[in-house]
C-alpha positions in Angstrom: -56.1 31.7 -1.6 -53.3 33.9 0.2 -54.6 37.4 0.3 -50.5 38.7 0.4 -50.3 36.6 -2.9 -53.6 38.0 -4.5 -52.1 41.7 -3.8 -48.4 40.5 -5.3 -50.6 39.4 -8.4 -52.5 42.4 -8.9 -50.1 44.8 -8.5 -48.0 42.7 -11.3 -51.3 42.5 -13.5 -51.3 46.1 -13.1 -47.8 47.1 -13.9 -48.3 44.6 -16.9 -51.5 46.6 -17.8 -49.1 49.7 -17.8 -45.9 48.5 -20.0 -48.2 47.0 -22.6 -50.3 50.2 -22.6 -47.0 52.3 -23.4 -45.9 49.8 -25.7 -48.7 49.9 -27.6 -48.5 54.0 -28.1 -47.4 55.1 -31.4 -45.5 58.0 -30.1 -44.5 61.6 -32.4 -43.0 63.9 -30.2 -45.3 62.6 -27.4 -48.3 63.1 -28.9 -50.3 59.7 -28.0 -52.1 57.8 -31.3 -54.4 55.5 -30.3 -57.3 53.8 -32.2 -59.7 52.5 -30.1 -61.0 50.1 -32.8 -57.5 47.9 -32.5 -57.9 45.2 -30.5 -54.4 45.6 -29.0 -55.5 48.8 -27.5 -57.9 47.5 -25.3 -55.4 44.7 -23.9 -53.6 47.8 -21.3 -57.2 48.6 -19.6 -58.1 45.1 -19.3 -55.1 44.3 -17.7 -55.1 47.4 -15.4 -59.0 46.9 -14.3 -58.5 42.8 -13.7 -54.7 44.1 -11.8 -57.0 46.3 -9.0 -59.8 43.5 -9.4 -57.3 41.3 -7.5 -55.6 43.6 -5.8 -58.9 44.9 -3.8 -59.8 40.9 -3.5 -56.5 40.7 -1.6 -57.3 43.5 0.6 -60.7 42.4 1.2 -61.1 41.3 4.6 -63.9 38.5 5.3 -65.5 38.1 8.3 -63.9 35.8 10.9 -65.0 33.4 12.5 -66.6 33.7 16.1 -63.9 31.3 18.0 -61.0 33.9 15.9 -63.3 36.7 17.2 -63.9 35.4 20.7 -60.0 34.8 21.3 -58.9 38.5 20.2 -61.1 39.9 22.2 -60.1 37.9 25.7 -56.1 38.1 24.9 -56.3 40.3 21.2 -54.7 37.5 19.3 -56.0 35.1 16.5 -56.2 31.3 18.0 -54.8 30.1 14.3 -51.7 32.2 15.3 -48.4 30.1 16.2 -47.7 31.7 19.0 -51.1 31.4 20.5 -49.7 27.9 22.0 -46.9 29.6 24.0 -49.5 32.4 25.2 -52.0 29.6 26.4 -49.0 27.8 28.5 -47.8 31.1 29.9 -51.6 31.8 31.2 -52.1 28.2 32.6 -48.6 28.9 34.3 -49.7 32.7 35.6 -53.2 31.9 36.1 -52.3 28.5 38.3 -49.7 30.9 41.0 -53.0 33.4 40.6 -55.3 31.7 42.1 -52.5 28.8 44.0 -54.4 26.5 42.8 -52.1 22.7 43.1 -50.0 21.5 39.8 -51.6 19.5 37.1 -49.6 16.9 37.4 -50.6 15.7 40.9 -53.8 15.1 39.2 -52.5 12.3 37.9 -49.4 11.6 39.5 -51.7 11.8 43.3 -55.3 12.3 42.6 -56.5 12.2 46.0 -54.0 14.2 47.5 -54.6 16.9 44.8 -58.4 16.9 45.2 -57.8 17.7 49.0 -55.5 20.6 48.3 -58.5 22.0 46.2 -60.9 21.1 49.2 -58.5 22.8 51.5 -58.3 26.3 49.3 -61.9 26.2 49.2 -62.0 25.7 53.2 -59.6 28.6 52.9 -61.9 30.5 50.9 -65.1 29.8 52.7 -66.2 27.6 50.2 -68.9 25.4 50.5 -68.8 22.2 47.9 -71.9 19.8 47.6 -71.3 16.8 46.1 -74.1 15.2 44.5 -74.6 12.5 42.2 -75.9 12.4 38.6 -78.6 15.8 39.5 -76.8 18.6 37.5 -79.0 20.7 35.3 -77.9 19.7 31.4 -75.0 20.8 29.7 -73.4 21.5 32.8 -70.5 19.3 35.0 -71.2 21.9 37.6 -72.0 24.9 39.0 -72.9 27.7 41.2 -75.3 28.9 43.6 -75.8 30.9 46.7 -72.1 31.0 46.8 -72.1 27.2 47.2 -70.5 25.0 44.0 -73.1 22.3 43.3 -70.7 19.5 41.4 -71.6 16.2 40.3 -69.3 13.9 42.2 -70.4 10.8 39.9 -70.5 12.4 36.5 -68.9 9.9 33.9 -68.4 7.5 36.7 -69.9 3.5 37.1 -69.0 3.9 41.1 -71.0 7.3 42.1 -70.4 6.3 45.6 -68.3 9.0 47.1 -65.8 6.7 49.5 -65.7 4.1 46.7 -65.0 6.9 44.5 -62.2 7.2 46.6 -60.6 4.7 45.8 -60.9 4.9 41.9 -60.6 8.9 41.8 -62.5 10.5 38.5 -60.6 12.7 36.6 -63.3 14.5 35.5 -64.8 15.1 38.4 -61.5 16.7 39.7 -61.6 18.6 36.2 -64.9 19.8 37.4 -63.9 20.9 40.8 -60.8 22.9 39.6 -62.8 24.8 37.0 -65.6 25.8 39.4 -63.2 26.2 42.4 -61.5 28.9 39.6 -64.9 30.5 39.2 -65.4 30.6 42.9 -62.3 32.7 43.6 -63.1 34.8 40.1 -66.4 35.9 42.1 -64.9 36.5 45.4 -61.7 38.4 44.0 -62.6 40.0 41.0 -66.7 40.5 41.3 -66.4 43.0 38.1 -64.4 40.4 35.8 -66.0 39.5 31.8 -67.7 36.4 32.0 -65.8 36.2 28.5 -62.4 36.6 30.7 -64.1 33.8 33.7 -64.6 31.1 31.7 -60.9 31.2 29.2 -59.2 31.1 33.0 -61.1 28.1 34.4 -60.9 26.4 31.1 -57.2 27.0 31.6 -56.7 25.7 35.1 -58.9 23.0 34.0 -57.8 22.1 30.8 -54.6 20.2 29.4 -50.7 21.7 30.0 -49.7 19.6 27.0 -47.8 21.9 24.2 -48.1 19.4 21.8 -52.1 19.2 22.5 -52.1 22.7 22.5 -50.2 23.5 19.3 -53.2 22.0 17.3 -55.1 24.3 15.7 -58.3 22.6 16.3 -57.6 22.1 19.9 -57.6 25.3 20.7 -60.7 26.2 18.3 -62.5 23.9 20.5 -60.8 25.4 23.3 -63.1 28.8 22.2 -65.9 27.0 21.2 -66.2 25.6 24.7 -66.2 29.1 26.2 -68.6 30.8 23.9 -70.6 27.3 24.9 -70.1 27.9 28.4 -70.4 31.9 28.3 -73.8 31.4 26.3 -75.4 28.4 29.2 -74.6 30.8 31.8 -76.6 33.7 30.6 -79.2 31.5 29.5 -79.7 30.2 33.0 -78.3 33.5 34.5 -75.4 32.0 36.2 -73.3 35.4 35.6 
């Protein structure tokens, strides 16, 4: 129920409690008969004690959930909020001229010509990509190691064959790369940086641009989920 409507309620229930209550006095010269054996009597203090029942009920605050508490404490705002989906585009759009990492859109419009602009900024950035296939620890696409990223260049994929993969580029795989390229440039830019704050920018570089994705709720629930997932595997293989 609507906590603002629980406290409206309340205080009504109260002020109810307080007009029957003085209706209910017989008043001489304001000296106050009651008889606390009348049933109508009693009517005022129930109303005025179930009034701050509600009202405190409606000020209660009940403990949030981790994906609400996770995404206030990265960008201190609730991932239910509206105006979270405008936030997340104007990251992707900051965080994408951050680390110049290539549009989204060449993903998909030129797959192969964006995966060698993300080869070419980790030449750049002296670093090292091994491409193997299908022999990535579980739960993981990818990752990092002796400052080399260690990516599965089959994941997802019949054709693991790198040439032939080529030829029928895997989204995912590029998905993959520009999330741990991200990471790469997190480590050799900002050493210091929250893992918390590591894993909501590659998820963002690596993620959907879509507002119409992103303005679902759940999406972007999942979008939390996914880093607490991701923050949690890294400590538990200490990754970070």
């Amino acid at each position: 129920m609507n906590k603002i409507f629980l406290k409206i309620t309340g205080i009504l229930t109260i002020t109810f409690g307080i007009l029957i209550g003085i209706a209910n006095y017989k008043l001489t010269g304001f000296v106050i008969e009651t008889n606390p054996l009348d049933k109508l009597s009693l009517f005022p203090g129930i109303f005025l004690l179930t009034g701050i029942i509600i009202f405190i009920l409606g000020s209660y605050n009940s403990k949030t959930s981790f994906e609400d508490q996770l995404s206030k404490k990265i960008i201190g705002m609730s991932y239910a909020k509206a105006g979270m989906t405008s936030r997340l585009i104007e990251d992707k759009k900051i965080l994408r001229q951050k680390y110049g990492l290539p549009p989204r859109d060449l993903m998909f419009d030129d797959p192969n010509e964006y995966e060698r602009k993300l080869e070419k900024i980790a030449k750049d950035n002296e670093i090292v990509i091994e491409k193997k296939e299908n022999n990535i620890p579980e739960g993981a696409g990818g990752f990092q190691k002796d400052g080399k990223i260690i990516i599965d260049s089959g994941e997802l994929d019949e054709e693991t064959n790198y040439e032939k993969r080529k030829k029928k580029p895997n989204l995912q795989y590029l998905n993959e790369l520009t999330h741990e390229i991200t990471h790469s440039l997190q480590d050799k830019r900002y050493p210091s940086m929250p893992i918390e704050i590591q894993e909501y920018e590659a998820y963002l570089m690596s993620g959907t641009e879509d507002s119409k994705i992103l303005g679902n709720k759940r999406i972007r629930k999942g979008l939390f989920q996914l880093i607490q997932s991701s923050v949690n595997w890294n400590k538990n293989n200490n990754k970070k």
